[in-house]
Backbone as CSV, one residue per row, in Angstrom:
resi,resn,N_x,N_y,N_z,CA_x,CA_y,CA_z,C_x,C_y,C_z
1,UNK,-9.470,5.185,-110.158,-10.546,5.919,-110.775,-10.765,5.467,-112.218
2,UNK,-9.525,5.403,-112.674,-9.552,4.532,-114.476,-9.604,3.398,-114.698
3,UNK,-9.474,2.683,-114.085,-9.122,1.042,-113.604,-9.868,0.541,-114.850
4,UNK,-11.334,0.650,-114.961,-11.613,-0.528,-115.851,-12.339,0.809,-117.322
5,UNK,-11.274,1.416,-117.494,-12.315,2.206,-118.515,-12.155,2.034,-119.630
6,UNK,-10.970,1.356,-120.341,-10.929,0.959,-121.453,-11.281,-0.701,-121.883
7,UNK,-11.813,-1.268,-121.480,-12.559,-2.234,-121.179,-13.373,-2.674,-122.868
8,UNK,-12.876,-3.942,-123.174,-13.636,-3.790,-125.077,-15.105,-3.678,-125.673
9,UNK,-15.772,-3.754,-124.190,-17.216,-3.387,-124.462,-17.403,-1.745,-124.529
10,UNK,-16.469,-0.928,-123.695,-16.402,0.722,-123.568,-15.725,1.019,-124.961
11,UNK,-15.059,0.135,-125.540,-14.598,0.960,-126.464,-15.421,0.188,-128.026
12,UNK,-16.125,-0.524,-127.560,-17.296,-0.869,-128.972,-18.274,-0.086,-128.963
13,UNK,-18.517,0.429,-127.751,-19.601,1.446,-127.483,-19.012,2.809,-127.929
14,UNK,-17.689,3.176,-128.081,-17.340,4.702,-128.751,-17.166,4.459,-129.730
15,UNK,-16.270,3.403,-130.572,-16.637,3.231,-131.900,-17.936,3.514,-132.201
16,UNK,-19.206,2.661,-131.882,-20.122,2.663,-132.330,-20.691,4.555,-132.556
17,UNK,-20.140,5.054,-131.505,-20.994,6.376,-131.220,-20.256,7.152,-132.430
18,UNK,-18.304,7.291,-132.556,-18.584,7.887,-133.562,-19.163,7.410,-134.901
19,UNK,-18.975,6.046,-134.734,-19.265,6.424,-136.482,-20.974,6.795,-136.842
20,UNK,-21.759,6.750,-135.243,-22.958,7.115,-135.628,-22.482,8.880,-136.162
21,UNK,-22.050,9.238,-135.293,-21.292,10.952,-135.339,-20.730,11.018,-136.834
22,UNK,-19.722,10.632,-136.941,-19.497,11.132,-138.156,-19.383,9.852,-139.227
23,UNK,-20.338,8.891,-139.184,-20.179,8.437,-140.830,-19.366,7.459,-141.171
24,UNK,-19.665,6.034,-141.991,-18.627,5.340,-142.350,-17.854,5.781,-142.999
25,UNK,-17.871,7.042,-143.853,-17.128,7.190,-145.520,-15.718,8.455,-144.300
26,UNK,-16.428,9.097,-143.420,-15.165,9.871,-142.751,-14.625,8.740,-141.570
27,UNK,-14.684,8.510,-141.293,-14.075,7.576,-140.006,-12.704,7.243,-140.542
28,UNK,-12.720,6.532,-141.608,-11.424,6.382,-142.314,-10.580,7.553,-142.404
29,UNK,-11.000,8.372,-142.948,-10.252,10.363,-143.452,-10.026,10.401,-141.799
30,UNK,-10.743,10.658,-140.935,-10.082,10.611,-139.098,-9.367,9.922,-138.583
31,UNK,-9.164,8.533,-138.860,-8.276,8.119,-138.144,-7.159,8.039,-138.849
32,UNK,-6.842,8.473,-139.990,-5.957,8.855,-140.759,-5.391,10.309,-139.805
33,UNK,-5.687,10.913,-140.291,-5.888,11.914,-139.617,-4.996,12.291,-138.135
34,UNK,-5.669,11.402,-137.428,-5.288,11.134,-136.041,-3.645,10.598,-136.189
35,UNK,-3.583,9.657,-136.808,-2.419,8.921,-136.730,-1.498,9.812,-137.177
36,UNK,-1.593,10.851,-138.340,-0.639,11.507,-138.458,-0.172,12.472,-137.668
37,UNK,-1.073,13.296,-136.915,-0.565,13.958,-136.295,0.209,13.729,-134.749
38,UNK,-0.281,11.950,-134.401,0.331,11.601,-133.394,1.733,11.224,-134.161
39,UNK,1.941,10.916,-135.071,3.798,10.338,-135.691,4.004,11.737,-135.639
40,UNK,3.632,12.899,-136.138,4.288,14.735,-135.972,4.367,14.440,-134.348
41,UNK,3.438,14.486,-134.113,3.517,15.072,-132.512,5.272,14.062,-132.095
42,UNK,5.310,12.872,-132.206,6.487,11.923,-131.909,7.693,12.176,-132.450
43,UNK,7.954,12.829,-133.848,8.900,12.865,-134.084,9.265,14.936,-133.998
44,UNK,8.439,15.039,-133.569,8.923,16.575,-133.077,9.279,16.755,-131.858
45,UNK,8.674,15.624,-131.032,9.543,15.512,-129.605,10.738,14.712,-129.635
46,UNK,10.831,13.943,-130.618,12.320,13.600,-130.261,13.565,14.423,-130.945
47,UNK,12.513,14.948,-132.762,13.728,16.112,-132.761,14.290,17.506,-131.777
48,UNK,15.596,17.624,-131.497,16.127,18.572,-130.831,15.331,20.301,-131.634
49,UNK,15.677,21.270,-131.404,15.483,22.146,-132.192,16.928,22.537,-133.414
50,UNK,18.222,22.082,-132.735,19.508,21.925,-133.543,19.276,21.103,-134.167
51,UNK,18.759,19.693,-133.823,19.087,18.416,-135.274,18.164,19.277,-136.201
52,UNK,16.897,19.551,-135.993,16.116,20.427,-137.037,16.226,20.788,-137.698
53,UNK,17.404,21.840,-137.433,18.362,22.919,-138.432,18.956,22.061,-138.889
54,UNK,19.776,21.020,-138.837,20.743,20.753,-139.563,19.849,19.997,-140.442
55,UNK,19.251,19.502,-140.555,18.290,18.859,-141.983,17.820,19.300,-142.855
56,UNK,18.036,19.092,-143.916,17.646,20.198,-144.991,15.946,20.177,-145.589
57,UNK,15.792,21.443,-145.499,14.024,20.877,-146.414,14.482,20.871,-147.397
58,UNK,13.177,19.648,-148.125,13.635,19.112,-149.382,12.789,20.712,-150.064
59,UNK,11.822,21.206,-149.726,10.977,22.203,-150.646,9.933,21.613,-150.830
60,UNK,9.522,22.205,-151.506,8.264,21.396,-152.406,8.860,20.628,-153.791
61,UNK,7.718,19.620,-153.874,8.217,18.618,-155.176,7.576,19.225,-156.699
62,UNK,8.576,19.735,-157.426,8.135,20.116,-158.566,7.577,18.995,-159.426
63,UNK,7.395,17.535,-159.242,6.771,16.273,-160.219,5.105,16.668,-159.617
64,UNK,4.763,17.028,-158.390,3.715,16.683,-157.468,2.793,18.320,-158.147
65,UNK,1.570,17.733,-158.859,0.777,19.320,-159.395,-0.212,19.271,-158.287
66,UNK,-0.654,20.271,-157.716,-2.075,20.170,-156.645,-3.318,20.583,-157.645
């Protein structure tokens, strides 16, 4: 049923669509975006819920002003 769907003409054609959708200046801020939450999503499945605990949060960085 999937056989040929990622195919580099199917996927010049979704590029193309989002960035008609959202924009050269966000496309960048999204796939940023994207990528981070797939490395969370990866390293929360390989942490246990015990290794978790045993790692310490650092906190927040008192050098870093928002």
């Amino acid at each position: 049923m999937f056989d040929g769907l990622f195919q580099p003409m199917h996927l010049l054609v979704i590029f193309f669509i989002a960035l008609l959708v959202f924009g050269p200046k966000k496309l960048p801020e999204l796939g940023k975006g994207i990528g981070e939450g797939i490395r969370a999503l990866k390293d929360g499945m390989r942490d246990t819920p015990a290794e978790q605990a045993k790692t310490p949060n650092p906190g927040p960085n008192p050098d870093v002003k928002s």
